[in-house]
DRENFI-680214 format. One record per atom (N, C-alpha, C): residue in one letter; atom name; x, y, z. Coordinates in Angstrom, 3 decimals. Atoms other than C-alpha are relative to their C-alpha. Layout:
# DRENFI-680214
[a; CA; [X; Y; Z]];
...
//
This chain:
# DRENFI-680214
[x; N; [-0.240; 0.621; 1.287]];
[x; CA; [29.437; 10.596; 16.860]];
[x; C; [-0.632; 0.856; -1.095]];
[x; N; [0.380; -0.689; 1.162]];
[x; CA; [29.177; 12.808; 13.520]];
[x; C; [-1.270; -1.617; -0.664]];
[x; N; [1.175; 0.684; 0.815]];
[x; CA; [25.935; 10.828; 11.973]];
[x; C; [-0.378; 0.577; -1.757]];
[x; N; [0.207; 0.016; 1.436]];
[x; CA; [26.609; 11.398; 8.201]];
[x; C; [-0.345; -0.864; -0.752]];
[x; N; [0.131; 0.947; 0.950]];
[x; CA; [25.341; 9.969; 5.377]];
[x; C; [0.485; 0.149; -1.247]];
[x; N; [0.072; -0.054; 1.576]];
[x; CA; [26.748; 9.104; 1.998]];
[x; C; [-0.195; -1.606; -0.874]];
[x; N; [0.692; 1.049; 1.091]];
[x; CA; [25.369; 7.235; -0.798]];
[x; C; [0.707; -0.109; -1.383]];
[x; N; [-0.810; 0.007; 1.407]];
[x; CA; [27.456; 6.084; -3.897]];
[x; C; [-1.604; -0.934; -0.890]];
[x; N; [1.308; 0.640; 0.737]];
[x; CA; [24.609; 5.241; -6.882]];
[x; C; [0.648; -0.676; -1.020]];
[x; N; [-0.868; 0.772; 1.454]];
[x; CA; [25.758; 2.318; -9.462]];
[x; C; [-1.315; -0.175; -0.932]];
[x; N; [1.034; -0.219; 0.757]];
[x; CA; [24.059; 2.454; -12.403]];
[x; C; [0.227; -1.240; -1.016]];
[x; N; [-0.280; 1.404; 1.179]];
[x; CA; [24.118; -0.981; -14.940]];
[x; C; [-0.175; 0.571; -1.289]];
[x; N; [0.495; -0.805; 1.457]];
[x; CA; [24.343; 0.637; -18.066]];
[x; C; [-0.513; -0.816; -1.097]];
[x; N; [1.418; 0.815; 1.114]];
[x; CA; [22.206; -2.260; -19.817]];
[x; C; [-1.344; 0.410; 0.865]];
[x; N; [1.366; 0.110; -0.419]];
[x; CA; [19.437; -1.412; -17.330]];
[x; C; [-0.091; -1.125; 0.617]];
[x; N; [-0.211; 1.628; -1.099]];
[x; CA; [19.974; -4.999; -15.166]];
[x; C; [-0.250; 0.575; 0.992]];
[x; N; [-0.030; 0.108; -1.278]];
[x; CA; [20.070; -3.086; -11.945]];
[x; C; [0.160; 1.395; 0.241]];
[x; N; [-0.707; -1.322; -0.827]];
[x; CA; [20.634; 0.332; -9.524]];
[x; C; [0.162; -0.569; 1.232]];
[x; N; [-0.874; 0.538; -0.927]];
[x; CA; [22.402; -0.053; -6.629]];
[x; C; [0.296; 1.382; 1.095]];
[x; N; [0.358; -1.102; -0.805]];
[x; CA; [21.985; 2.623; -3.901]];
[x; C; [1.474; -0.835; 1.223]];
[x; N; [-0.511; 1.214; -1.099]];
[x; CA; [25.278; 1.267; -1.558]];
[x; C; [0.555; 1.484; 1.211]];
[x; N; [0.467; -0.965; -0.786]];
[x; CA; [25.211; 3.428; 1.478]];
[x; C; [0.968; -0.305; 1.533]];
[x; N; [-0.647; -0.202; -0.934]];
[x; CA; [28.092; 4.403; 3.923]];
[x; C; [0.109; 1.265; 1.013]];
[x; N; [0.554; -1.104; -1.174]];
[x; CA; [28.421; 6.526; 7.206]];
[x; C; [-1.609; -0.904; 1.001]];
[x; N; [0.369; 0.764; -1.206]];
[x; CA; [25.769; 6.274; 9.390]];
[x; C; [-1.786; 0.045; -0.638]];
[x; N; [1.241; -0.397; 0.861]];
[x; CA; [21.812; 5.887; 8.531]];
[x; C; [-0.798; 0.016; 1.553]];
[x; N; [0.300; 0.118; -0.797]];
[x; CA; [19.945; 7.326; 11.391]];
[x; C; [-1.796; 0.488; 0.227]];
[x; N; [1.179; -0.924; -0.176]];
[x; CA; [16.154; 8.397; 12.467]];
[x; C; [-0.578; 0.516; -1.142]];
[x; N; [-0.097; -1.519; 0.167]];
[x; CA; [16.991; 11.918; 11.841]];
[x; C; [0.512; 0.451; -1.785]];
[x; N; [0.374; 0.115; 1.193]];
[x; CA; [18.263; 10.970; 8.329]];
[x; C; [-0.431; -0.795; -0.952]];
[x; N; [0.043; 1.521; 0.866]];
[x; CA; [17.021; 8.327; 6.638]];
[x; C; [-0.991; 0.532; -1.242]];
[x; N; [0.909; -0.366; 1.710]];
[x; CA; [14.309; 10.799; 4.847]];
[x; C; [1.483; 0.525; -1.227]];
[x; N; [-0.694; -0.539; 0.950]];
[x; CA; [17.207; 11.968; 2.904]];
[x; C; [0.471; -1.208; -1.190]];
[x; N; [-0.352; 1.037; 0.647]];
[x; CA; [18.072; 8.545; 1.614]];
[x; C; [-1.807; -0.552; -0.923]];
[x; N; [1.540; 0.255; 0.726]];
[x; CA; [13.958; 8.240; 0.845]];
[x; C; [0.140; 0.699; -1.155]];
[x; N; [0.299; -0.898; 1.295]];
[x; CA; [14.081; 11.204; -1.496]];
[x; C; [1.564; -0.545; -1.018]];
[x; N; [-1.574; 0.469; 1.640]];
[x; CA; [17.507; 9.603; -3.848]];
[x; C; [-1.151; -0.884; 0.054]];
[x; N; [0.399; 1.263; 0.477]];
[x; CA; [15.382; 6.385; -3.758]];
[x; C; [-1.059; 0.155; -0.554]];
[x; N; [1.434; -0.091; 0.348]];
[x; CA; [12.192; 7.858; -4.569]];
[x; C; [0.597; 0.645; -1.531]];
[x; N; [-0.575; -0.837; 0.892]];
[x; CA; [14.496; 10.253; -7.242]];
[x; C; [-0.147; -1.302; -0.932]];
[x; N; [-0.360; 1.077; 0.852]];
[x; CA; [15.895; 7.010; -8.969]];
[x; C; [-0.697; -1.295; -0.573]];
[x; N; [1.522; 1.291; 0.854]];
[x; CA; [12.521; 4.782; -9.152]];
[x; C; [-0.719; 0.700; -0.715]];
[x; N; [0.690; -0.829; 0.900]];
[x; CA; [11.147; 7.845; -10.818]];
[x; C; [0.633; 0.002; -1.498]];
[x; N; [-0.696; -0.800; 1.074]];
[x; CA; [13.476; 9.327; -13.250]];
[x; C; [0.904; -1.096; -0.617]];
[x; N; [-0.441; 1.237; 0.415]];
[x; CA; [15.125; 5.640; -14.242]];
[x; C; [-0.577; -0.715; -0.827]];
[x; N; [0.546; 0.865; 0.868]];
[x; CA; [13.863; 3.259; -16.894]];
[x; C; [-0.295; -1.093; 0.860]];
[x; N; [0.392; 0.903; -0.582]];
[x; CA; [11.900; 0.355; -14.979]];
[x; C; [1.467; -0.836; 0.240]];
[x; N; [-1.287; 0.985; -0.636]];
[x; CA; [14.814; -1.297; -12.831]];
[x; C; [-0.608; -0.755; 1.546]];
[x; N; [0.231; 0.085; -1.456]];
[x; CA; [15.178; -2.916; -9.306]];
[x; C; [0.798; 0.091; 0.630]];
[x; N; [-0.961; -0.992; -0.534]];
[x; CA; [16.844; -0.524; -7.223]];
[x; C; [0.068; -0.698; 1.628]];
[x; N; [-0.349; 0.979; -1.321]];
[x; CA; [18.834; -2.145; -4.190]];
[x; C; [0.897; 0.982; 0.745]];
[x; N; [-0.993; -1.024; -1.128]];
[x; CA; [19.705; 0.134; -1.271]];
[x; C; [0.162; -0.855; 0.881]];
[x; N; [-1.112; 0.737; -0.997]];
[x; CA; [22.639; -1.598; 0.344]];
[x; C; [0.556; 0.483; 1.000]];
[x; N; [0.325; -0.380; -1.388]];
[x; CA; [22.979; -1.186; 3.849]];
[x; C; [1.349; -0.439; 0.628]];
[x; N; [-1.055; 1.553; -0.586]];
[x; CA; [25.778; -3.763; 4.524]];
[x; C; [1.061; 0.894; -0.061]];
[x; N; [-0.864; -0.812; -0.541]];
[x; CA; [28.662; -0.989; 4.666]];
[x; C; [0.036; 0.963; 0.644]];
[x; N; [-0.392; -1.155; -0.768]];
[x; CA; [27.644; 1.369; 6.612]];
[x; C; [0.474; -0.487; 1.547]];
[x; N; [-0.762; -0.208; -1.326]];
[x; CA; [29.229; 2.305; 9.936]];
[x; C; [-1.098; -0.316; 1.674]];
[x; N; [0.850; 0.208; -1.223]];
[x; CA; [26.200; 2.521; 12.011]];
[x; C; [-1.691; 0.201; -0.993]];
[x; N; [1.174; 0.164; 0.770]];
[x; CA; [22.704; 1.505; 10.843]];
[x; C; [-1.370; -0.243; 1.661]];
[x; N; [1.089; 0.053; -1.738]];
[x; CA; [19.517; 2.400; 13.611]];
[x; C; [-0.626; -1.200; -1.173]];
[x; N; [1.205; 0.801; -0.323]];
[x; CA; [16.738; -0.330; 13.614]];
[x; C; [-0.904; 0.510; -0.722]];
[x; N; [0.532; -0.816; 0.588]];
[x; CA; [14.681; 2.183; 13.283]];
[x; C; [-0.584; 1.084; -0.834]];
[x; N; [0.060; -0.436; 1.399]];
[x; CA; [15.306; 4.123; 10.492]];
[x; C; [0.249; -1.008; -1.070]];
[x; N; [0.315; 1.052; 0.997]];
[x; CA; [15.407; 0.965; 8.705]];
[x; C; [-1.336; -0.384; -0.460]];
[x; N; [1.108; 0.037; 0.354]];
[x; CA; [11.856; 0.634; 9.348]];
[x; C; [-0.898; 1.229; -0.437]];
[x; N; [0.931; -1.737; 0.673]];
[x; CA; [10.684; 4.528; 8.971]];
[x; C; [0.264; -0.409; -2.290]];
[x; N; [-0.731; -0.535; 1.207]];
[x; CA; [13.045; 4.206; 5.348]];
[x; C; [-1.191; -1.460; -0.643]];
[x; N; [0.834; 0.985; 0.846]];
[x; CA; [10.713; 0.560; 4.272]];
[x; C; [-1.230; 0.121; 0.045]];
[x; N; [1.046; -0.468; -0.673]];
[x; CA; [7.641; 2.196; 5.819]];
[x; C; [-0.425; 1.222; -1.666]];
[x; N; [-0.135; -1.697; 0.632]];
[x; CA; [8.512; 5.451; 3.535]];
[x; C; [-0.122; -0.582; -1.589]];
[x; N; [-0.452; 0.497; 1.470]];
[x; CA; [9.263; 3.490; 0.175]];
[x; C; [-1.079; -1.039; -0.105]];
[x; N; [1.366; 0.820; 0.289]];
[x; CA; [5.811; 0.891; 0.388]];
[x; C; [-0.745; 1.113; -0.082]];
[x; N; [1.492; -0.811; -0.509]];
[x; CA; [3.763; 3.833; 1.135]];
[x; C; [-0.210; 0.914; -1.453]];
[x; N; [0.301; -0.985; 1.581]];
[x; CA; [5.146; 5.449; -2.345]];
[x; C; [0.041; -0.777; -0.894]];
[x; N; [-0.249; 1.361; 1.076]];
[x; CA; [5.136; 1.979; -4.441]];
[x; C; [-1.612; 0.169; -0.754]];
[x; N; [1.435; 0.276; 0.529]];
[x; CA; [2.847; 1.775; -7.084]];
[x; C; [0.756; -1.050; -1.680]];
[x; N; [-0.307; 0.921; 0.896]];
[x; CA; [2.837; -0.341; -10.507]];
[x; C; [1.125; 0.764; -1.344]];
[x; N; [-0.801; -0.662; 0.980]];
[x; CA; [4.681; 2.523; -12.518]];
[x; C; [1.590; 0.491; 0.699]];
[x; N; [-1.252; -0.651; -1.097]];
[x; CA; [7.991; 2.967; -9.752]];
[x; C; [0.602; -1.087; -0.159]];
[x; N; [-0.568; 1.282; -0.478]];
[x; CA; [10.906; 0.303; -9.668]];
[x; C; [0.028; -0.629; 1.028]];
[x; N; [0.311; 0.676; -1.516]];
[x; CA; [10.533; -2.463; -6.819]];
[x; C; [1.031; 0.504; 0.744]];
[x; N; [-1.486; -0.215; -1.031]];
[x; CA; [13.052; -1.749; -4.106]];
[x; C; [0.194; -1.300; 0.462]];
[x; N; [-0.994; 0.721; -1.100]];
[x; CA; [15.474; -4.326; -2.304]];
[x; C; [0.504; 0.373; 1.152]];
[x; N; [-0.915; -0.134; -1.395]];
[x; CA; [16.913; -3.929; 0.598]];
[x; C; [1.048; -0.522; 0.881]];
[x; N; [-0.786; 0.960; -0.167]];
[x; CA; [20.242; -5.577; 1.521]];
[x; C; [0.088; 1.120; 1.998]];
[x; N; [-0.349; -0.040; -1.373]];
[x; CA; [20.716; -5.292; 5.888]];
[x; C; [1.269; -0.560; 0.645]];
[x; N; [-1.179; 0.073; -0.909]];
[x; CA; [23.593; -5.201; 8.101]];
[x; C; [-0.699; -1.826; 0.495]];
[x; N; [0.260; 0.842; -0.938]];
[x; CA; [23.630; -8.444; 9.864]];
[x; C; [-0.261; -0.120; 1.507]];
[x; N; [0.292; -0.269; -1.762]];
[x; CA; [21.735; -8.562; 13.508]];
[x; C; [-1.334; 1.197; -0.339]];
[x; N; [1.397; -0.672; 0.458]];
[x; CA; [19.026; -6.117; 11.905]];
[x; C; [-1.024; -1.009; -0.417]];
[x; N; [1.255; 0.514; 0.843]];
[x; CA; [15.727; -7.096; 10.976]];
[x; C; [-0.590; 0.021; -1.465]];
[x; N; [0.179; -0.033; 0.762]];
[x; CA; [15.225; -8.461; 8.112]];
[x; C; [0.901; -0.459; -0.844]];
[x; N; [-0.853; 0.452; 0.639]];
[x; CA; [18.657; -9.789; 7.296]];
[x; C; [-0.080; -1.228; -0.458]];
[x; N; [0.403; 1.925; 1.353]];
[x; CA; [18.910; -13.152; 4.321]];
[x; C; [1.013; 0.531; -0.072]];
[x; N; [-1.249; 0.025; 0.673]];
[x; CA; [22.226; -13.583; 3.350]];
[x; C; [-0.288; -0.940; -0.978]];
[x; N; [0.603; 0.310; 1.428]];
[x; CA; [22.075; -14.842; -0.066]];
[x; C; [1.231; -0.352; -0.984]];
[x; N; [-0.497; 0.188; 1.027]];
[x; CA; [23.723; -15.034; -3.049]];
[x; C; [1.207; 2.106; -0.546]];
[x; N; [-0.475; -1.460; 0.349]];
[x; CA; [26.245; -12.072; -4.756]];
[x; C; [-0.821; 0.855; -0.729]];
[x; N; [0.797; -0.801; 0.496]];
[x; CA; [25.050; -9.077; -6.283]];
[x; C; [-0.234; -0.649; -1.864]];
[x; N; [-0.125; 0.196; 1.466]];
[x; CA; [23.881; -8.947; -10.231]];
[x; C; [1.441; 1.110; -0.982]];
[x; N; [-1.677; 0.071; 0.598]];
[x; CA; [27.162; -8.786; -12.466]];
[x; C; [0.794; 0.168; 0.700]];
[x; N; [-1.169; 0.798; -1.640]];
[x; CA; [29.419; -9.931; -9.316]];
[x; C; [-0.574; -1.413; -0.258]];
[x; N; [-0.385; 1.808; -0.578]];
[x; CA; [28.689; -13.734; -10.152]];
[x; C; [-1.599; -0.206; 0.682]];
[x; N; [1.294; 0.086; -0.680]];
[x; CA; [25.069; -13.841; -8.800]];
[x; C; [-1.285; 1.140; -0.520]];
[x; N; [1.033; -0.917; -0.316]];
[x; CA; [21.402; -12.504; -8.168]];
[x; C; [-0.003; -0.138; 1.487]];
[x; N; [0.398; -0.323; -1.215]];
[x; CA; [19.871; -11.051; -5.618]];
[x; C; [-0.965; -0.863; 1.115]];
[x; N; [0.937; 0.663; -0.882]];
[x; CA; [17.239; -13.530; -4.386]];
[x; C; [0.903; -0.444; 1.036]];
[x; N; [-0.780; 0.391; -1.261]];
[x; CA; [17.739; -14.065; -0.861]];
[x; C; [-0.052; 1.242; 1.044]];
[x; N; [-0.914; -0.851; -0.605]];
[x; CA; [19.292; -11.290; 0.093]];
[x; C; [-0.746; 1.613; 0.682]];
[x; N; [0.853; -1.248; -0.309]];
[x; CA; [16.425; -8.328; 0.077]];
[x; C; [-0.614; -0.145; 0.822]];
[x; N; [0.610; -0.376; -0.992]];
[x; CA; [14.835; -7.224; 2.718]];
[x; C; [-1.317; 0.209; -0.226]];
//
């Protein structure tokens, strides 16, 4: 199985939200690559809360779910946007919830 990753980034152009939504496969071997966009976009962004969505990809390890929430607490501080985390269903950590923000909903619930 080719184990690619791609990441489409939505951006709220009032500043409401980023949106990291993440298809292909998220494995191990890459999941730092998805650390460094998320670490990119809590930096270089105007205070948001950036939600890397999980829920389309093809194949999602376990375990690079926890290296990638492991990787993103360890760089959190009071000047970085919070992260979310929306999960495949049958992973750890999945809330099904409510729709996204501007889709008809918030997020409570739903982060990981």
């Amino acid at each position: 199985m080719n184990h690619k990753l791609s990441v489409l980034v939505q951006i709220d152009l009032d500043g409401a939200y980023v949106r990291l939504v993440v298809t292909g496969c998220l494995t191990e071997t890459n999941q730092h690559a998805l650390h460094a966009l998320v670490g990119r976009v809590r930096t270089e962004l105007p205070p948001t809360t950036v939600t890397v969505d999980l829920t389309d990809a093809v194949h999602v390890e376990a375990a690079a779910v926890d290296l990638l929430r492991w990787a993103i607490a360890d760089g959190s501080s009071p000047h970085v946007s919070p992260v979310r985390m929306r999960v495949p269903n049958g992973l750890p950590g999945h809330r099904p919830g409510p729709a996204w923000p501007g889709h008809g909903g918030d997020l409570a619930g739903r982060a990981a």
